[in-house]
C-alpha positions in Angstrom: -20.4 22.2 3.0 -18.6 19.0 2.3 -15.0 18.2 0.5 -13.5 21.7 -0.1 -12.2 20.7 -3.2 -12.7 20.3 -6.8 -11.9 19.1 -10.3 -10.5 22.1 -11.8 -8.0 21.8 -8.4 -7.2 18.2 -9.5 -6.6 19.3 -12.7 -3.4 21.2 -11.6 -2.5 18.4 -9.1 -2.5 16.0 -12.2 -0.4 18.8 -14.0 2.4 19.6 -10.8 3.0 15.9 -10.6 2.9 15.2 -13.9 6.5 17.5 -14.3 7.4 16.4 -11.1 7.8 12.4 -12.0 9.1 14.0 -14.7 12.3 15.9 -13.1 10.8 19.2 -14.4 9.0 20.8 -11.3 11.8 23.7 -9.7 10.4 23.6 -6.5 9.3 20.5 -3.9 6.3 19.0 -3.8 4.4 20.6 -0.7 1.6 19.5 0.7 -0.5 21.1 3.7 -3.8 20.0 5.5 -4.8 21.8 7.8 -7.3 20.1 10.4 -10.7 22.3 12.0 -12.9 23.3 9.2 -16.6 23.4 9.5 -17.5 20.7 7.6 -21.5 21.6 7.9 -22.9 18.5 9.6 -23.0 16.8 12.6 -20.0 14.2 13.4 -21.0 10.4 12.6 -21.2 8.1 15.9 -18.7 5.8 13.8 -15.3 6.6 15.7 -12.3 7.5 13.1 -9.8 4.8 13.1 -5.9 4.6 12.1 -6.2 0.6 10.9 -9.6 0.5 8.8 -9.6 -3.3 10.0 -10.1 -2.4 13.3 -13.7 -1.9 11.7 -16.0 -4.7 13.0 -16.7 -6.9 9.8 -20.6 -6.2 10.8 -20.0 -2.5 10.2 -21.6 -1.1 7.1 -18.7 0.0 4.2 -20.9 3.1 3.8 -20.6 4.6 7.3 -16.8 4.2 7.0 -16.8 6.2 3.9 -19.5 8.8 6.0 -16.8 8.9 8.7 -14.0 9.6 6.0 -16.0 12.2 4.1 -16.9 14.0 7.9 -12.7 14.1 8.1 -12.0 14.7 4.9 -14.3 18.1 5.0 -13.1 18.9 8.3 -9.5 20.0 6.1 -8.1 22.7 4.0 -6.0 21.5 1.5 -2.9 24.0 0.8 -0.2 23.8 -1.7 0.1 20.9 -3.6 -2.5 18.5 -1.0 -5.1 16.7 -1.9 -7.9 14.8 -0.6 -7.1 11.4 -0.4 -8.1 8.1 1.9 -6.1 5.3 2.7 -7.4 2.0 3.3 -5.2 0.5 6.3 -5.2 -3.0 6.7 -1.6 -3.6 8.1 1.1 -3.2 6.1 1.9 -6.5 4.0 -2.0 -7.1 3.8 -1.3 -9.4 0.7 -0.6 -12.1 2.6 -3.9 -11.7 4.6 -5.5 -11.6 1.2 -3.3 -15.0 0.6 -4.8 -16.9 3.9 -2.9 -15.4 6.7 -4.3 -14.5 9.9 -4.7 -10.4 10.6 -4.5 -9.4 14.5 -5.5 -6.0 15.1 -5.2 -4.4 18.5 -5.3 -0.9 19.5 -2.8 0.4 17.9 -1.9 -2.0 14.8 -2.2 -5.0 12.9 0.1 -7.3 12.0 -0.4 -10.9 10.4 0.4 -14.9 11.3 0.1 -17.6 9.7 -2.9 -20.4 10.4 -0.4 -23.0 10.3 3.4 -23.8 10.5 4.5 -25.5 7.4 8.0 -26.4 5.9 8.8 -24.0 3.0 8.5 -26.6 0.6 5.0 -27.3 1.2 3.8 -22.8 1.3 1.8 -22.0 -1.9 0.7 -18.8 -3.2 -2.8 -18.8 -4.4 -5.8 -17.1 -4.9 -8.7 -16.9 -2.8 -11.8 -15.0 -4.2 -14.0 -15.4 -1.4 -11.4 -14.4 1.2 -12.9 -12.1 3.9 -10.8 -9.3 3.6 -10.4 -9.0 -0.2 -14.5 -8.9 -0.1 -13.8 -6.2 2.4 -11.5 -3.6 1.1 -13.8 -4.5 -2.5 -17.1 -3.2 -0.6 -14.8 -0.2 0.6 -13.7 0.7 -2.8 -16.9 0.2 -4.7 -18.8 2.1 -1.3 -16.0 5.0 -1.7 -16.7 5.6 -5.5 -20.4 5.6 -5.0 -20.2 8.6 -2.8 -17.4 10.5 -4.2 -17.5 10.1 -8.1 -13.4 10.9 -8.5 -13.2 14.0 -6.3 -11.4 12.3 -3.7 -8.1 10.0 -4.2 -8.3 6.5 -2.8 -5.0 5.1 -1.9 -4.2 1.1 -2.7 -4.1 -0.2 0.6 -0.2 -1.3 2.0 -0.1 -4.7 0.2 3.7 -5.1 1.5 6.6 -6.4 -0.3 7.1 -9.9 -1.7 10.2 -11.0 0.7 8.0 -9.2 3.7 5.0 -11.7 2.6 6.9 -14.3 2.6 8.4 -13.8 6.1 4.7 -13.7 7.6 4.2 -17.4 6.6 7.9 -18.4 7.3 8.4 -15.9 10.3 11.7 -13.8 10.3 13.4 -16.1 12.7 13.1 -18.9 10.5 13.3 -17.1 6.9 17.3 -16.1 7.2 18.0 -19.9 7.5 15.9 -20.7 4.6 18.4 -18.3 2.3 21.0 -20.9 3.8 19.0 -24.1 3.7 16.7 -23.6 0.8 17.3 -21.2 -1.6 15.4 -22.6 -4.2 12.6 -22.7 -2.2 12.5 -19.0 -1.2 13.0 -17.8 -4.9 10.1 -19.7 -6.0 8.3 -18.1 -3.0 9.4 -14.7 -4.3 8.1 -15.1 -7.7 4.7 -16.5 -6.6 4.1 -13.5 -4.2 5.0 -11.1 -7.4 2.8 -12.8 -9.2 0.2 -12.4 -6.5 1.1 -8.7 -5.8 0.2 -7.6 -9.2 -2.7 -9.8 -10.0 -4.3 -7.9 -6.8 -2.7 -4.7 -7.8 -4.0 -4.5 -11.3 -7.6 -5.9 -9.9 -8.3 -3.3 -7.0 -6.8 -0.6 -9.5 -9.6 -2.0 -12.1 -12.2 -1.7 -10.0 -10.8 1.9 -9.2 -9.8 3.3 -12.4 -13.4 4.5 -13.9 -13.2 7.5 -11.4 -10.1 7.6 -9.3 -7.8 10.7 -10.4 -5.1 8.4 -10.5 -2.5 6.5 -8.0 -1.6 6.6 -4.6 -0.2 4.6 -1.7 0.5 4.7 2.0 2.6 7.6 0.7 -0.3 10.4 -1.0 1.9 11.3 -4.0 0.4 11.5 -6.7 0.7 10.3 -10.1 -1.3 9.7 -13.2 0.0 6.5 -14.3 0.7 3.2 -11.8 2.6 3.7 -9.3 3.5 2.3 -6.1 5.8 2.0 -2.9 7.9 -0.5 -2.6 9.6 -2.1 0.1 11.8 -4.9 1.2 11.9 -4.6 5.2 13.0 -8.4 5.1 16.3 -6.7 4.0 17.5 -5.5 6.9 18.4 -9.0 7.8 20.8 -10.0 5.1 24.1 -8.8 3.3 24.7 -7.1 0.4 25.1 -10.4 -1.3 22.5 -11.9 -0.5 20.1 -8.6 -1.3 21.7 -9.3 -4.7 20.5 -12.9 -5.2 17.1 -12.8 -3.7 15.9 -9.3 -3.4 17.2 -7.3 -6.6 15.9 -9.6 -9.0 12.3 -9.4 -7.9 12.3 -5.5 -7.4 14.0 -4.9 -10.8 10.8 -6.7 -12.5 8.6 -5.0 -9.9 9.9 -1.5 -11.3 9.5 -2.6 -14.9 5.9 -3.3 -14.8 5.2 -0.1 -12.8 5.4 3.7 -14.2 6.8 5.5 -11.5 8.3 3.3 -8.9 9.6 4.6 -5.2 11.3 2.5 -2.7 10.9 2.7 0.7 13.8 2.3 2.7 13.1 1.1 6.3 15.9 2.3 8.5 20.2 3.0 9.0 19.9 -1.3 8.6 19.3 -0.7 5.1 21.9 1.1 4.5 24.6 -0.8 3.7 22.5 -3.0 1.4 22.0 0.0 -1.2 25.6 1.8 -0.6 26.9 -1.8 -1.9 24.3 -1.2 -4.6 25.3 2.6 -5.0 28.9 1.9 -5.6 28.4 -1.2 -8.2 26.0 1.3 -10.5 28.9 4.2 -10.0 
């Protein structure tokens, strides 16, 4: 039986969102999936998994993807739903992708770095041979193969530049480093950007050919590039400080992307964007 959906369906999602992003939909966007169909095979021996690392490295991309299909045609998709997978690595996988270590356990995965270094000596680069960028590449590529566009795939959580930067100067020591080296910490900033949307605009790339269009962790949809951002790093400083070292960065983030959404992490946040509220009122 397979993916109960189809292009003529994607056709409308493309259309609903499109006046949504665009402030012209009269209703919510609702989406309903609704677990138990037949899906008219037998159930892979590949468990389903919440954190797609949790995968051994020896397991094949393709019998990921055959254990997503199996859950994706086990669902009715009502209202404005779509099918759509997710790739979870951890949220702030970019700075796995930059060196870091990933730790999965049971129930998440969550990254350290190899080696405590002072913040002057932490560079951003590149890495094309890194494990899990060679990874979520065979999951994509594997994913296309076998669904040709009919099902959404999702850019995996790559986190937010401040939330990168915390994993190699962990959140005890980061807050001091606004104090102590400012300088330091912007430069930081700019390189992870610069690394977010050099990855960002690769896996999309690689994607684009057949995807319907963009996702993320959140499966709203739109045609053009867009993306949830976050700063959970926030929650630890003032207003004023959001202002020197967070702003700046998400401003540019929101100019290079279509339809931008922010993600915000908790009451914590709050006074950071009532301060930011009041000064655009």
């Amino acid at each position: 039986m397979g993916i109960d959906f189809n292009h003529e369906r994607w056709e409308n999602v493309r259309k609903v969102s499109r006046h949504w992003w665009a402030g012209e939909l009269d209703r919510p966007l609702i989406q309903m999936r609704v677990s138990g169909c037949d899906p008219g095979r037998p159930q892979p021996e590949l468990p389903a998994r919440g954190f797609t690392s949790s995968y051994s490295l020896t397991t094949r991309a393709e019998a990921i993807v055959d254990r997503w299909d199996y859950d994706l045609s086990r669902a009715e998709y009502l209202g404005d739903a779509f099918p759509c997978i997710w790739p979870n690595f951890g949220p702030g996988v970019l700075a796995a992708l930059m060196g870091a270590e990933l730790i999965n356990d049971e129930h998440t995965a969550w990254f350290v770095p190899r080696e405590q270094q002072e913040i002057a000596d932490i560079h951003f680069k590149d890495d094309p041979d890194n494990v899990w960028l060679k990874r979520l590449e065979d999951l994509y590529r594997a994913a296309l193969e076998r669904w040709q566009g009919l099902v959404q795939l999702s850019m995996t959580d790559l986190g937010g530049s401040l939330d990168i930067l915390s994993t190699f100067r962990p959140s005890e020591r980061l807050p001091f480093d606004l104090y102590d080296h400012p300088d330091q910490v912007k430069r930081l900033t700019w390189e992870a950007h610069e690394m977010w949307f050099k990855h960002f605009e690769a896996f999309n790339e690689r994607l684009r050919p057949t995807n319907p269009g963009y996702t993320a962790w959140t499966p709203i949809f739109s045609e053009t590039p867009y993306y949830m951002l976050q700063c959970d790093f926030c929650y630890m400083v003032s207003p004023d400080m959001f202002d020197e070292f967070v702003k700046p960065e998400l401003a540019a983030a929101c100019k290079r992307l279509t339809n931008p959404f922010y993600h915000l992490d908790g009451p914590g946040q709050l006074p950071i964007w009532t301060a930011c509220w009041k000064l655009r009122n």
